[in-house]
C-alpha angles and dihedrals in degrees: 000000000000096000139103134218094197116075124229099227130352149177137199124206109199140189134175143175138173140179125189136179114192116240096255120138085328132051110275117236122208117184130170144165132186123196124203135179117181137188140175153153124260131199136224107340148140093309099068142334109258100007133091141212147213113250125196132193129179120202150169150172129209126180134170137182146176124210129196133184104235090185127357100278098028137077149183137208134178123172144134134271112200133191140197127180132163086327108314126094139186136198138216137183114223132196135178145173133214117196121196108218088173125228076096090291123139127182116192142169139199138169138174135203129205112242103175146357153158129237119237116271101204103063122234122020128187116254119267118251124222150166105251074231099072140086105279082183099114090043096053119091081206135345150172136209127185125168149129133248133196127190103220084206129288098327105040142047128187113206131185122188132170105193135191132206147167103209111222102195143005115296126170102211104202111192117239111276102027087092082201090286095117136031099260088120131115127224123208125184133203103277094034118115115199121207108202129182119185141165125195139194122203134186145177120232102180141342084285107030137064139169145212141197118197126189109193131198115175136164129200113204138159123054129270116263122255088239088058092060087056 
């Protein structure tokens, strides 16, 4: 009573690198962090009854990974997907698998399971916001991905993908293009699981431009959990 989830004004302060070397005649390597620091303003709470507070929450994901060809359509990959948040972290082993069908077709499969983590010691935290596009990987306590993936000649490629989570904290997925300005958002909560099937076209236009066309089906099932009202 007398407090409100959504904050009153924000900011996210974002940095990311990655670096990746395919599987050929030596093992690949896939390594990538991502570095956030968030603020907002938050009504009427706790803290006082009509008055509001900043709250700050640093956060970042790491994840790496090393791939090998165990035959010459077929390979392998096993890594590591990491988590902070407001002091708290979690870790979670990830594997996957490509298959080469040929016809410049590729199936492949991965999935990652949460071992161990902390819980943030700093009490609430605002919810992560993030493009639907991205990895929901760190945020997951488990999930699974399968899908296929053909290459229409130089300039296009065809992809379909069903997808799994359980979501492990509160994340606010925007689609690409809202820029935050409209409601055409979706919230998750610790104890969701979103189901998620896509496909996607892309083409390239020119030497610089390129272009893509997504059709997206999601479901959003299970409750929240009591902690994450907290």
């Amino acid at each position: 009573p007398g407090s409100s989830f959504f904050p009153v004004a924000s900011r996210t302060f974002e940095v990311r690198a990655n670096y990746a070397r395919p599987a050929d005649d030596t093992p690949g390597v896939a390594v990538g962090m991502t570095y956030r620091h968030r603020e907002g303003t938050v009504g009427p709470s706790g803290v006082g009854s009509d008055g509001a507070f900043i709250l700050s929450a640093p956060d970042g994901d790491l994840s790496a990974a090393s791939s090998v060809r165990v035959s010459s359509r077929a390979e392998l990959e096993g890594g590591v997907v990491a988590r902070y948040l407001a002091g708290g972290y979690g870790i979670a082993p990830r594997l996957g698998a490509r298959y080469d069908l040929g016809a410049k077709t590729t199936v492949f499969v991965r999935g990652l399971y949460r071992v161990a983590e902390s819980s943030p010691t700093s009490g609430t935290v605002l919810p992560l916001v993030t493009s639907i596009d991205d990895s929901a990987e760190a945020t997951s306590r488990r999930g699974f991905t399968v899908g296929l993936e053909r290459r229409a000649g130089p300039d296009g490629s065809f992809r379909v993908e069903a997808s799994d989570q359980r979501v492990n904290e509160a994340v606010r997925a925007f689609f690409e293009g809202d820029f935050l300005t409209d409601f055409d958002s979706v919230y998750l909560f610790e104890g969701n699981s979103a189901r998620q099937y896509k496909v996607t076209a892309t083409h390239r236009l020119s030497d610089t431009l390129s272009g893509n066309v997504a059709l997206r089906y999601g479901r959003i099932d299970g409750s929240p959990a009591p902690e994450s009202a907290k």
